[in-house]
C-alpha positions as CSV (number, residue, x, y, z in Angstrom):
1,X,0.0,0.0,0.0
2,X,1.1,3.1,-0.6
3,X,1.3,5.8,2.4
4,X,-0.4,8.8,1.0
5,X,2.4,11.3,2.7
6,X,5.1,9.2,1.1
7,X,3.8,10.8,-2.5
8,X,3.1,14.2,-1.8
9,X,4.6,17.2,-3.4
10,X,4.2,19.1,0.1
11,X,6.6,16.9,1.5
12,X,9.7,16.8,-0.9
13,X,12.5,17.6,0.2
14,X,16.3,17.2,-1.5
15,X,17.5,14.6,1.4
16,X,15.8,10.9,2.4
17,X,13.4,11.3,5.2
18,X,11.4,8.5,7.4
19,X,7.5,8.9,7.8
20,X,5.4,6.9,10.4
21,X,1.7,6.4,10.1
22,X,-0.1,4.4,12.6
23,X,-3.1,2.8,10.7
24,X,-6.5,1.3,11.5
25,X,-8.6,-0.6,9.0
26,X,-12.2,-2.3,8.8
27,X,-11.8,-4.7,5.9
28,X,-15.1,-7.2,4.8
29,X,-14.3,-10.8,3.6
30,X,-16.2,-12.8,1.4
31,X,-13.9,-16.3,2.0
32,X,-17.0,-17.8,4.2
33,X,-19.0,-17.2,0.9
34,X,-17.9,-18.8,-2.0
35,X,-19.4,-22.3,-2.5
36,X,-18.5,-23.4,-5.8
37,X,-15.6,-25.9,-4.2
38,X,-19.0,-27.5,-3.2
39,X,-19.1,-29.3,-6.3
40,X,-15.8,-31.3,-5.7
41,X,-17.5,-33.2,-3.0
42,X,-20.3,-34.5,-5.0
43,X,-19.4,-37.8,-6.8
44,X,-20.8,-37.7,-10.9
45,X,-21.2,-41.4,-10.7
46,X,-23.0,-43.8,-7.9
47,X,-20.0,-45.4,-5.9
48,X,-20.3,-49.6,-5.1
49,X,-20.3,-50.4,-2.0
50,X,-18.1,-53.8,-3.0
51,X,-18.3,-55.5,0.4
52,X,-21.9,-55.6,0.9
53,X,-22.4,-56.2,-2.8
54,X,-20.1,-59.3,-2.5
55,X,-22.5,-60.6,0.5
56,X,-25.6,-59.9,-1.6
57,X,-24.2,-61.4,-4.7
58,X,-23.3,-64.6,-2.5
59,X,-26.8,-65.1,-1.6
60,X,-28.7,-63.6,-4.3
61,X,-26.7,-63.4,-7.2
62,X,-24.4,-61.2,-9.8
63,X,-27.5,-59.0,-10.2
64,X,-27.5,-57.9,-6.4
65,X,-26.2,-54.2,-6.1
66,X,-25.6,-51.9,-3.0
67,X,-24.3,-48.5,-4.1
68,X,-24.1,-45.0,-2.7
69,X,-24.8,-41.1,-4.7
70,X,-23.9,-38.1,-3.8
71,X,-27.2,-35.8,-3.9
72,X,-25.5,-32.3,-3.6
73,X,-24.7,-29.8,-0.8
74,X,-25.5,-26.3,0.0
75,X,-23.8,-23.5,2.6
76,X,-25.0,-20.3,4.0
77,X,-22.2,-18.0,6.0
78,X,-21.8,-14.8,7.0
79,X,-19.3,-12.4,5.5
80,X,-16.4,-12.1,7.9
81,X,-15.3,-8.7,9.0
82,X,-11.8,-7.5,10.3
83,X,-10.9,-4.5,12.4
84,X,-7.4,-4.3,12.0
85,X,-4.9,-2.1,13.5
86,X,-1.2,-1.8,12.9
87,X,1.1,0.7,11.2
88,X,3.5,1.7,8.2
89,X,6.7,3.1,7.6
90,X,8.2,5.0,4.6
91,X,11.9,5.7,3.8
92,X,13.1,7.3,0.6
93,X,13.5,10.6,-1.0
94,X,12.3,12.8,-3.9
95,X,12.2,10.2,-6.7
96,X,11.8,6.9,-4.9
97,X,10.3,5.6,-1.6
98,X,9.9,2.4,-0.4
99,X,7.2,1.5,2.4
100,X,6.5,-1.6,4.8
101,X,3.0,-1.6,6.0
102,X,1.4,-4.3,8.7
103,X,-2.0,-5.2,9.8
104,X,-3.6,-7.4,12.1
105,X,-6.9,-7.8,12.9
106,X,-9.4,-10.7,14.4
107,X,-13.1,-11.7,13.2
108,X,-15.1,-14.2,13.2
109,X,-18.0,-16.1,10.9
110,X,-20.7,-18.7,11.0
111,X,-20.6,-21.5,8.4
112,X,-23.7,-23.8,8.1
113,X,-23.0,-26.4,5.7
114,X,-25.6,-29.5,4.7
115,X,-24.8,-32.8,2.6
116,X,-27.2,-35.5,1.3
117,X,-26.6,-39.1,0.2
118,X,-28.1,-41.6,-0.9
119,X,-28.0,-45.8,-1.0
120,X,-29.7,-47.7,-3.0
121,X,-29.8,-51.4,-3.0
122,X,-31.3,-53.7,-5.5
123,X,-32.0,-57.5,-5.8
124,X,-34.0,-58.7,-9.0
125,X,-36.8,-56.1,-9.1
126,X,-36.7,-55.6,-5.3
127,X,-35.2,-52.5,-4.4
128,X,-34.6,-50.4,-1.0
129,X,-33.4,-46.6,-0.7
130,X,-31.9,-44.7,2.5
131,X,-31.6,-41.0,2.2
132,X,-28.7,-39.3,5.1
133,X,-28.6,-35.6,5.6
134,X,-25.3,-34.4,7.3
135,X,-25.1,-30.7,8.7
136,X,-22.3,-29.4,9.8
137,X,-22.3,-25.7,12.0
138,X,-19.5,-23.8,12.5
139,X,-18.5,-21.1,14.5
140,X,-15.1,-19.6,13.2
141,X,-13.1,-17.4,15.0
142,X,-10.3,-16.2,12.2
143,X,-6.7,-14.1,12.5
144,X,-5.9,-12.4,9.7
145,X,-2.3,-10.7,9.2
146,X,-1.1,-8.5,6.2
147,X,2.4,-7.4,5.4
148,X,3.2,-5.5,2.2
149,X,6.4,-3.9,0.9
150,X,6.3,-1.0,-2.1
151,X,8.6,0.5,-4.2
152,X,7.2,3.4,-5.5
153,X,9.1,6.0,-8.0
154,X,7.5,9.8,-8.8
155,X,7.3,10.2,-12.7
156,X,5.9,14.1,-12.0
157,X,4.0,15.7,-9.6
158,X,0.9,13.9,-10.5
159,X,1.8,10.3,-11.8
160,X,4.2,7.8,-10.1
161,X,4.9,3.8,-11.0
162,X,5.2,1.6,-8.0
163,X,5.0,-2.5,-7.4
164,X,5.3,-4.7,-4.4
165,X,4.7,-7.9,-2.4
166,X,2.4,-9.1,0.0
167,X,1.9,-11.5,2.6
168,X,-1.5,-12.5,4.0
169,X,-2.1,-15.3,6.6
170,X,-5.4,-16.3,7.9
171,X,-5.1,-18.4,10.8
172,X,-9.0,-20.0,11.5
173,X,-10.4,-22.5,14.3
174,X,-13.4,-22.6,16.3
175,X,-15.7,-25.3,17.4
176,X,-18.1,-27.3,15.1
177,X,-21.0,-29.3,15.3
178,X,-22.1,-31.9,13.4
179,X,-25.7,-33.7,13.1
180,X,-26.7,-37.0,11.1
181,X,-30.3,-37.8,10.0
182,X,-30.7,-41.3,7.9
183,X,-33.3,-43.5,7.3
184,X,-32.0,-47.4,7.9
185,X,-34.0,-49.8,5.5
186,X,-31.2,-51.3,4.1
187,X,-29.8,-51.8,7.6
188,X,-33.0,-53.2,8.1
189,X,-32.6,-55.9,5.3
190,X,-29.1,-56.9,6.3
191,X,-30.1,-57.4,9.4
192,X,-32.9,-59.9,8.4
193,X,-30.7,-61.6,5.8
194,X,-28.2,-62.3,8.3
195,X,-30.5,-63.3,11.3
196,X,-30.5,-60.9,13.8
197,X,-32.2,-58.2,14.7
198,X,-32.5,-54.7,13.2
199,X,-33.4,-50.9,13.8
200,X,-36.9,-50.8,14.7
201,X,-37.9,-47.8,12.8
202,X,-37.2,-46.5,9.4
203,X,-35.4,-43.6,11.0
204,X,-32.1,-43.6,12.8
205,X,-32.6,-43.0,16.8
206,X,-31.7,-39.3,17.5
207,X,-27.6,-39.4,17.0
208,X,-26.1,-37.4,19.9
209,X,-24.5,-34.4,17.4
210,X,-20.5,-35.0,16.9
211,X,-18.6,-32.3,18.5
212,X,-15.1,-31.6,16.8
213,X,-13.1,-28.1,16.9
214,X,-11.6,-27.5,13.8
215,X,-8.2,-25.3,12.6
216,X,-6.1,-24.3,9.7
217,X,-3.6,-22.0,8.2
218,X,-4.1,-20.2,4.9
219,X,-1.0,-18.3,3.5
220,X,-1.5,-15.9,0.2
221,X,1.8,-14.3,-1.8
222,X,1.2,-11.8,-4.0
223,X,3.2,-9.5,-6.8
224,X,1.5,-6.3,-7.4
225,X,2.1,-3.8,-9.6
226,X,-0.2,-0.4,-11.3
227,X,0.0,3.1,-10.8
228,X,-1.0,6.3,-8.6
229,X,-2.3,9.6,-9.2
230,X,-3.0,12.8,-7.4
231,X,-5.4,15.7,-7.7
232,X,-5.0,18.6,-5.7
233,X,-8.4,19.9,-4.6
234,X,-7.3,23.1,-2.4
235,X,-3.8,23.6,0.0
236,X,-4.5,21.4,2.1
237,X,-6.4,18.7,0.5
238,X,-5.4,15.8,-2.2
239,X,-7.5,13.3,-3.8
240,X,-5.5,9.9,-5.0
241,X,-6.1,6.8,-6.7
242,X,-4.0,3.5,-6.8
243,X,-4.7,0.9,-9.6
244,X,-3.0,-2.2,-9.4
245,X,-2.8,-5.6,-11.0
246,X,-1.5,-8.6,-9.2
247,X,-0.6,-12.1,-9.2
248,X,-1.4,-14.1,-5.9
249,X,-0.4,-17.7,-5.1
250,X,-2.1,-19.3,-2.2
251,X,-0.2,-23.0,-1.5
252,X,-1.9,-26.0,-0.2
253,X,-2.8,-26.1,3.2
254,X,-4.0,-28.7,6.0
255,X,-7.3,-28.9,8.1
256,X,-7.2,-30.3,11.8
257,X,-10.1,-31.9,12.8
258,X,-10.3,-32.7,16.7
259,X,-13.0,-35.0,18.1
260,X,-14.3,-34.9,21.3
261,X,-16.5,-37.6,23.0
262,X,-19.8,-37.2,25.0
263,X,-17.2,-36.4,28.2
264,X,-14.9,-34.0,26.4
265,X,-12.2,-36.6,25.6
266,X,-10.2,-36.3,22.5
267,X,-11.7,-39.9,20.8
268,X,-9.8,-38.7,17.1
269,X,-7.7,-36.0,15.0
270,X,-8.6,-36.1,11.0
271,X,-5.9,-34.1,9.0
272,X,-6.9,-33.5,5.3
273,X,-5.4,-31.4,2.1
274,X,-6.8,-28.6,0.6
275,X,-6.2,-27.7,-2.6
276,X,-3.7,-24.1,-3.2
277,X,-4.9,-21.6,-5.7
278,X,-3.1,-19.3,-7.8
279,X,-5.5,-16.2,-8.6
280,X,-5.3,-13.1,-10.1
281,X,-6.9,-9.4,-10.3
282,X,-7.5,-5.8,-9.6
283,X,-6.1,-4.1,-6.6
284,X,-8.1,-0.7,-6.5
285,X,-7.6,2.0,-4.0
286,X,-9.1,5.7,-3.5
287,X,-9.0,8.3,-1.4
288,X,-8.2,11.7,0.1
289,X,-5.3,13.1,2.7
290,X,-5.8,16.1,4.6
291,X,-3.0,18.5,5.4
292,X,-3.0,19.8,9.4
293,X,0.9,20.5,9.6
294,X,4.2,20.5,7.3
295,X,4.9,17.4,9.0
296,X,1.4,15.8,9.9
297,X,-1.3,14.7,7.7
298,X,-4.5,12.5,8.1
299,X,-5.7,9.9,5.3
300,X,-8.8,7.8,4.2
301,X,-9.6,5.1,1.4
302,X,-11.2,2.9,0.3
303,X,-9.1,-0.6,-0.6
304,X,-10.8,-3.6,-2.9
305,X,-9.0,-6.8,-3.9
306,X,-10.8,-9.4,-6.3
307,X,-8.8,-12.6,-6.1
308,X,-9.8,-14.6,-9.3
309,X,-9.0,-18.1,-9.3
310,X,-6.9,-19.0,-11.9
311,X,-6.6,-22.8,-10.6
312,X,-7.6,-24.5,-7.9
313,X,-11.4,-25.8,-6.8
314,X,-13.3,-22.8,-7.1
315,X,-14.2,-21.4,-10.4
316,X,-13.0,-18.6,-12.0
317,X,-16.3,-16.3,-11.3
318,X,-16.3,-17.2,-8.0
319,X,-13.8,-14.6,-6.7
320,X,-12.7,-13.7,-3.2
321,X,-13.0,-10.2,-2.4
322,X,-11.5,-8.0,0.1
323,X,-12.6,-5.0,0.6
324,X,-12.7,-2.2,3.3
325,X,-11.8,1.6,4.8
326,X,-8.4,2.2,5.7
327,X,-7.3,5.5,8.0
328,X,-3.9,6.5,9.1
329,X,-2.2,9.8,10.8
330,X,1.3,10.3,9.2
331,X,4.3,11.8,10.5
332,X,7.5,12.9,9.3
333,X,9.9,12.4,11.3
């Protein structure tokens, strides 16, 4: 990001100088909101269950089937907000300035996600179907930190070129809560075919939900690159705009899923691989700083990043987007 006091013509001076701006920011995530990954966890084609179908083929014949579908899923969040708080710092001197910028902030979001299944076994023109609904509610409590480092160069007084990298990490965990709902006829028939006997009812008996807290780690790198200008509105008063492009690369990460039993014991840990992304966009800022001293000025804007995915298991029109105000007091030191 570029420090708004770092480009102004007020402040030039022949020698380098060093500028500090404490900063606070209210950025808007739409992570919790993208569900077209969704997809990936539906299977195109019904999977055999080849144990059960062995054990119905031994007693019924090579027609007996047992196989499973995936029937689709859906997800309703909330967009995650970040206050964030933190600073930058600006050395350099007429012609070229380089600033470090940090942020860290803290939100958090609820995720309510629900997939359905189905099995479906057949034997000659006899044929029994369970439907299972799994929900899964999450309360997400998420870190986010942001470092960024800009070289920016002054073409005149109203044009400069500058480019950059950024670092974001987004550290999430929170408790989760997971229901099952299934109907049991083909429990029901296994259980007659081999003797013994079965579920009572067509429906499952109320599952105590599974309790599990959940965390992970999400790193982004990006290379940015665009331009700023300026337009003086009065002495004491400068309107600017930053347009940039960038490329971002967000590796593979891991999800940690601890189980807890009815007593609060840890009964299992699930770890599982998550796809990286590489993604690409616009990085679009605008805004004004206000002049109070030579060597103290006050600055707003408005920052929006669209991350489109470029590979990875969300689509290409299903960007991530981070967006939000940004305000800082600057002082040359």
């Amino acid at each position: 990001m570029v420090t708004a006091l770092a480009v102004l013509p007020a402040f030039h001076s022949a020698n380098a100088e060093v500028i500090i701006s404490p900063r606070v920011s209210y950025y808007f995530d739409n992570s919790n909101l993208r569900v077209s990954d969704l997809s990936s966890n539906i299977q195109p084609d019904p999977v055999v269950d080849q144990a059960r179908t062995q054990r119905l083929q031994d007693v019924f014949g090579d027609d007996a089937l047992l196989e499973s579908q995936s029937e689709g899923s859906g997800q309703t969040a909330d967009q995650v907000t970040f206050p964030m708080y933190g600073g930058a710092i600006t050395v350099g001197d007429d012609r070229d300035r380089f600033t470090l910028n940090a942020l860290y902030g803290s939100g958090k979001g609820r995720v309510d996600t629900v997939f359905t299944s189905s099995q479906r076994l057949s034997v000659g023109d006899v044929e029994f179907l369970d439907l299972a609904v799994i929900r899964a509610n999450d309360r997400i409590k998420t870190d986010k930190f942001d470092v960024e480092l800009t070289w920016q160069r002054r073409l005149n007084e109203k044009f400069a070129v500058f480019a950059g990298v950024r670092y974001e990490r987004l550290e999430t965990g929170g408790p989760v809560i997971v229901r099952r709902s299934a109907t049991n006829n083909i429990d029901n028939f296994f259980a007659e075919l081999d003797g013994v006997d079965g579920p009572t009812a067509n429906i499952e008996a109320k599952p105590l939900p599974q309790r599990l807290n959940t965390k992970s780690k999400l790193e982004t790198y990006s290379l940015r690159a665009g331009v700023t200008a300026f337009v003086p509105v009065n002495q004491s008063l400068i309107a600017f705009f930053n347009g940039m492009a960038h490329v971002s690369n967000q590796p593979k990460y891991t999800v940690t899923d601890t189980l807890f039993g009815v007593n609060d014991e840890v009964i299992g840990i699930n770890e599982f691989s998550n796809s990286g992304e590489i993604s690409a966009g616009p990085d679009i800022a605008v805004g004004a700083q206000f002049l109070i001293t030579d060597n103290i000025s006050f600055d707003v804007r408005y920052r929006a990043i669209l991350f489109f995915p470029l590979s990875g298991d969300f689509s290409f029109s299903d960007a991530r987007v981070n967006h939000g105000v940004n305000m800082g007091v600057s002082f040359r030191l």
